[in-house]
C-alpha positions in Angstrom: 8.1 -6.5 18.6 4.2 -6.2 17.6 4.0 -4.3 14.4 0.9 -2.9 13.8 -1.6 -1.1 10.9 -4.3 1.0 12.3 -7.2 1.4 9.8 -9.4 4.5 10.9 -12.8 4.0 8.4 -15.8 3.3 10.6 -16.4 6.2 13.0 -14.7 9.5 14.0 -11.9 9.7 16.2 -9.6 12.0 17.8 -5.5 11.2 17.9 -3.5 12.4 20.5 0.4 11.0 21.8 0.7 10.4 25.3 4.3 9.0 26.9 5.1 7.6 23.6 2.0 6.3 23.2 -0.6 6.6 20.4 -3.9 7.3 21.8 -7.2 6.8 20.2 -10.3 8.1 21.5 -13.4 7.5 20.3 -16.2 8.8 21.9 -18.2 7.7 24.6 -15.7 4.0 24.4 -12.8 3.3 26.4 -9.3 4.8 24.6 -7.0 2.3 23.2 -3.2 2.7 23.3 -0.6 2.0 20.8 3.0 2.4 21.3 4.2 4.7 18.4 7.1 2.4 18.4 4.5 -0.9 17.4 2.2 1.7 14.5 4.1 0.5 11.5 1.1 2.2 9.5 -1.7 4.4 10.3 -4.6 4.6 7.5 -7.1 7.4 8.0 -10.4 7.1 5.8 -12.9 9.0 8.3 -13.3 12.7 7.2 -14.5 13.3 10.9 -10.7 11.7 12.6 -8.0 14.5 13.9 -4.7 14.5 14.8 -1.9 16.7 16.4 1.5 17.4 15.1 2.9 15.2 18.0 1.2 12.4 16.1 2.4 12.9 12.8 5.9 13.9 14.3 6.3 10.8 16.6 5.0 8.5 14.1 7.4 9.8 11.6 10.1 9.4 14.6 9.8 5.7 15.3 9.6 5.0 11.9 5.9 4.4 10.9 4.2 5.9 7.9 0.6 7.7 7.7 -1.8 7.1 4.9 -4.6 9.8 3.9 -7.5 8.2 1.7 -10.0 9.6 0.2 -13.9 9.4 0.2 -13.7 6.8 -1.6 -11.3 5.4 0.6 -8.2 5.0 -1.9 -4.8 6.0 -0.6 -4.0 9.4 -1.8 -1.0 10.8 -0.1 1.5 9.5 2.6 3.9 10.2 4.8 7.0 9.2 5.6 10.3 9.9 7.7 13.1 11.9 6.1 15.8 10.4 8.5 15.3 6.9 8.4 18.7 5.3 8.5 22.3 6.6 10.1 24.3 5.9 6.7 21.1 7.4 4.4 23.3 10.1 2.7 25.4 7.5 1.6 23.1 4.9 -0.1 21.1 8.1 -1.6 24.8 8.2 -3.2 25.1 4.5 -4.4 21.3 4.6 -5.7 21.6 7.4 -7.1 25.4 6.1 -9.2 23.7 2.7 -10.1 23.9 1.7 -13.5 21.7 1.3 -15.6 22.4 -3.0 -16.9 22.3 -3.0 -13.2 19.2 -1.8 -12.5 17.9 -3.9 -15.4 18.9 -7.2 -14.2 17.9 -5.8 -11.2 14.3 -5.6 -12.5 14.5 -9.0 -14.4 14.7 -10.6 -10.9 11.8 -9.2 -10.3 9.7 -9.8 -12.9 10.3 -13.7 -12.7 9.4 -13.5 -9.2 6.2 -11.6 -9.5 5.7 -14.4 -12.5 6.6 -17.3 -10.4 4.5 -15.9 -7.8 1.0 -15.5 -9.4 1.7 -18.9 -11.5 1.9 -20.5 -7.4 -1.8 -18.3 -6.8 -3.1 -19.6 -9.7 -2.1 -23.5 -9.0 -3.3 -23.1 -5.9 -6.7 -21.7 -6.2 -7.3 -23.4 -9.4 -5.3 -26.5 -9.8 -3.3 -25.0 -13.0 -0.6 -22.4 -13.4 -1.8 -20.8 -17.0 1.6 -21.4 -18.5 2.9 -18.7 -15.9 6.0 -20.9 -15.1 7.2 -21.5 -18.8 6.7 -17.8 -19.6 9.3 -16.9 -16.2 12.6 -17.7 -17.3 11.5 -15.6 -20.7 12.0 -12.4 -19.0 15.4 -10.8 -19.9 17.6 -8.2 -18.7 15.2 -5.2 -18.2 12.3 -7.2 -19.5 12.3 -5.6 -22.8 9.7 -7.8 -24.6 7.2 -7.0 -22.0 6.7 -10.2 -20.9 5.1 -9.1 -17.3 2.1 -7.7 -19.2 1.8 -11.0 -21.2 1.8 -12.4 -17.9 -0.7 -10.5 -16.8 -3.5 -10.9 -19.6 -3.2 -14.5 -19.0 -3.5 -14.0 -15.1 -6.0 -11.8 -14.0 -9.2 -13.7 -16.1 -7.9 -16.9 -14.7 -7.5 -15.8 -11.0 -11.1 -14.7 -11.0 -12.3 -17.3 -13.3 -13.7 -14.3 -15.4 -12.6 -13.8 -19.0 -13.8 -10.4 -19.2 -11.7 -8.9 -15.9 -9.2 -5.9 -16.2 -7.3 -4.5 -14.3 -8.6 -1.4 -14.2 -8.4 1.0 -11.4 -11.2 2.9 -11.3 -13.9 0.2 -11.6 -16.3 -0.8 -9.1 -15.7 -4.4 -8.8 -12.7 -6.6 -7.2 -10.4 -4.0 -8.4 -11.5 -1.8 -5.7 -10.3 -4.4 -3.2 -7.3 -4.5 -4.8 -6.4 -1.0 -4.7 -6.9 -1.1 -0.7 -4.7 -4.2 -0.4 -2.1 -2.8 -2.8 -1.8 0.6 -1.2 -1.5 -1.4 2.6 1.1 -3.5 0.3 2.6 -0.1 -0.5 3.1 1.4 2.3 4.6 -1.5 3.8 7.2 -1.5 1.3 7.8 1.8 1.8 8.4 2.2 5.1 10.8 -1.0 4.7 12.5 1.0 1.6 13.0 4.5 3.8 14.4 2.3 7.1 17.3 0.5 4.8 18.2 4.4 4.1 17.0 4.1 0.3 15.2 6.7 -1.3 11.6 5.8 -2.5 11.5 8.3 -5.3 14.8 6.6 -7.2 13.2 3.4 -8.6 14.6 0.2 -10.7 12.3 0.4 -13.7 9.4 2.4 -12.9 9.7 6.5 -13.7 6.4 8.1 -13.7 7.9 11.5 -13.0 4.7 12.1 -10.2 5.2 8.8 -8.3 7.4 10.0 -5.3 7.4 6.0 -4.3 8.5 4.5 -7.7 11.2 1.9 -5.7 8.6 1.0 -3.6 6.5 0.2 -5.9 9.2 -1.8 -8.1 10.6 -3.9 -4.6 6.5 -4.6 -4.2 5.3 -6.4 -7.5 6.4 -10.2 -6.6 4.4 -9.7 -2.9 1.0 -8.3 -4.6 -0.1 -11.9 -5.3 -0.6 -11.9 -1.7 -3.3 -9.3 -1.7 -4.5 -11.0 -5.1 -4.9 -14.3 -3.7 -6.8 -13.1 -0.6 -8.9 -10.8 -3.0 -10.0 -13.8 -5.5 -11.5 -15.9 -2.3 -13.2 -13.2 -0.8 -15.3 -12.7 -3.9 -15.5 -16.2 -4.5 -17.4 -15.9 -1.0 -19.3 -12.6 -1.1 -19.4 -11.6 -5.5 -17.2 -9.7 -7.4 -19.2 -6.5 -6.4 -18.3 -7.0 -2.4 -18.0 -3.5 -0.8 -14.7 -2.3 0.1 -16.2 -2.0 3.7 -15.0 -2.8 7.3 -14.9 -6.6 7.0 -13.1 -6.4 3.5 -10.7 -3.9 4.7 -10.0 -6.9 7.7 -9.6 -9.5 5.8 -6.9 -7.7 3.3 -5.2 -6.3 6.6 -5.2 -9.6 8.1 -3.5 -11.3 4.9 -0.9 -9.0 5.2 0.1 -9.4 8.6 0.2 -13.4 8.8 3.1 -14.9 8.7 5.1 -16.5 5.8 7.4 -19.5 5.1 10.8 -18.6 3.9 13.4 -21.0 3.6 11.9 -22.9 6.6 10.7 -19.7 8.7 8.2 -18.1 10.0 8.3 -14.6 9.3 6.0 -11.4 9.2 5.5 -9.5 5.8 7.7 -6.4 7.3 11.0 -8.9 8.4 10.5 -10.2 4.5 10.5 -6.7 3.0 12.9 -5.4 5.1 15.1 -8.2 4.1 14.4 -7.5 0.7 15.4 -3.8 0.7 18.5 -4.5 2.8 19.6 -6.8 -0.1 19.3 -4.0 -2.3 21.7 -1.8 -0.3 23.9 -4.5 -0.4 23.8 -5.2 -4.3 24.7 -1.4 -4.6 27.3 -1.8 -2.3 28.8 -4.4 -4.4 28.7 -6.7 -1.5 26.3 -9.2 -3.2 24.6 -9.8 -6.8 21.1 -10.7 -6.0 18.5 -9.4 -4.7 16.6 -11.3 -1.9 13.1 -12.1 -3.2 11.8 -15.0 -1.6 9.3 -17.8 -2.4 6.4 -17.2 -0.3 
């Protein structure tokens, strides 16, 4: 099946559902029609686009997700199915009983990966890893030292050849393409997180008491690389001050929803982080010890 994110920015635009169908009308141009059961996310930037409840209700139904930005077009609420999964009560219960070294080795994993991950971006792009490899296996139980943000100050000036870049949200440079891709990033994870019956609000490590998607975002750090990756050519091509406009917004979308190697596969981004979050379930479970976090 065709999974699909709909990114509603450019021009008004009126939403309606028609025999399980989204519709889209725009004006005086011809509708286009989405099966709800294909709209894995639907992003809507436009202040002038409207939608019924039978939208928002048979999104939530076939399991997609809606994303309201802002005018600057940054994410700032979503949402998501309650009823996700037929067993969800039950692996509320085991994520909910986890223990705590659990959920710390659990987050080690993670950490190396997300390492391991931006040392590949950086080898590739630049022909050198920054001593992200050697600093992977450093990361203990919980990562107590803090070696992702060590990590990170070595990463981020390298990936844009830039030794005075932050990460900084709120700045108008790359880091505005970056909040776009990581909140499409998000809410892939998300939706992935909510089908495997998980809760998004009960996270590994992170537990900012106003982020209700703190195992989403946990699950998500090795895969932002992706979106970092695509972000560091894009204003190698057009400048570090590229608008976040249509084509940018294409470009990040489109990174997202090629297709990745995995242990001699080709698979989309949603198959990998459903995979991922099924793992989880199952390292709850006791039915396995790892989580799956592959090498893309």
């Amino acid at each position: 099946m065709t999974e699909r994110i709909i990114d509603l920015a450019e021009e008004p635009a009126r939403l309606t559902v028609r025999n399980q169908c989204l519709v889209i009308a725009r004006g005086e141009e011809s509708e286009i029609t989405v099966p709800l059961a294909e709209t894995a996310a639907l992003v809507v930037s436009n202040p002038r686009v409207s939608l019924t409840q039978a939208v928002l209700a048979g999104l939530a139904e076939a399991g997609g997700i809606v994303v309201i930005c802002d005018s600057r077009y940054m994410p700032t609420a979503m949402l998501m199915p309650l009823e996700a999964h037929f067993a969800q009560g039950e692996r509320f219960e085991l994520q909910a009983q986890a223990p705590l070294p659990l959920c710390k080795r659990l987050w080690q994993s993670v950490v190396r990966a997300k390492i391991r991950a931006q040392a590949r971006v950086l080898r590739e792009l630049h022909g050198d890893d920054g001593g992200l490899v050697a600093l992977a296996p450093k990361v203990r139980s919980g990562d107590p030292a803090n070696v992702e943000a060590e990590a990170s100050r070595r990463y981020w000036p390298l990936l844009f050849a830039d030794p005075g870049f932050r990460r900084e949200r709120f700045v108008e440079d790359q880091n505005r393409l970056l909040n776009y891709g990581y909140a499409v990033l998000r809410a892939i994870m998300a939706r992935a997180v909510c089908a495997a019956g998980l809760h998004p609000s009960l996270g590994l490590h992170h537990h900012n008491r106003y982020d209700a998607f703190r195992l989403a975002d946990d699950l998500m750090e090795p895969f932002r690389p992706i979106v970092d990756r695509m972000v560091a050519i894009y204003c190698e091509a057009h400048g570090p001050s590229a608008p976040l406009d249509k084509n940018a917004k294409a470009v990040l979308i489109g990174a997202l929803m090629g297709r990745f190697a995995v242990e001699g596969e080709e698979r989309t981004l949603f198959d990998i982080a459903a995979r991922t979050a099924a793992s989880l379930v199952a390292v709850f479970a006791g039915k396995r010890k790892t989580l799956t976090l592959p090498e893309l």
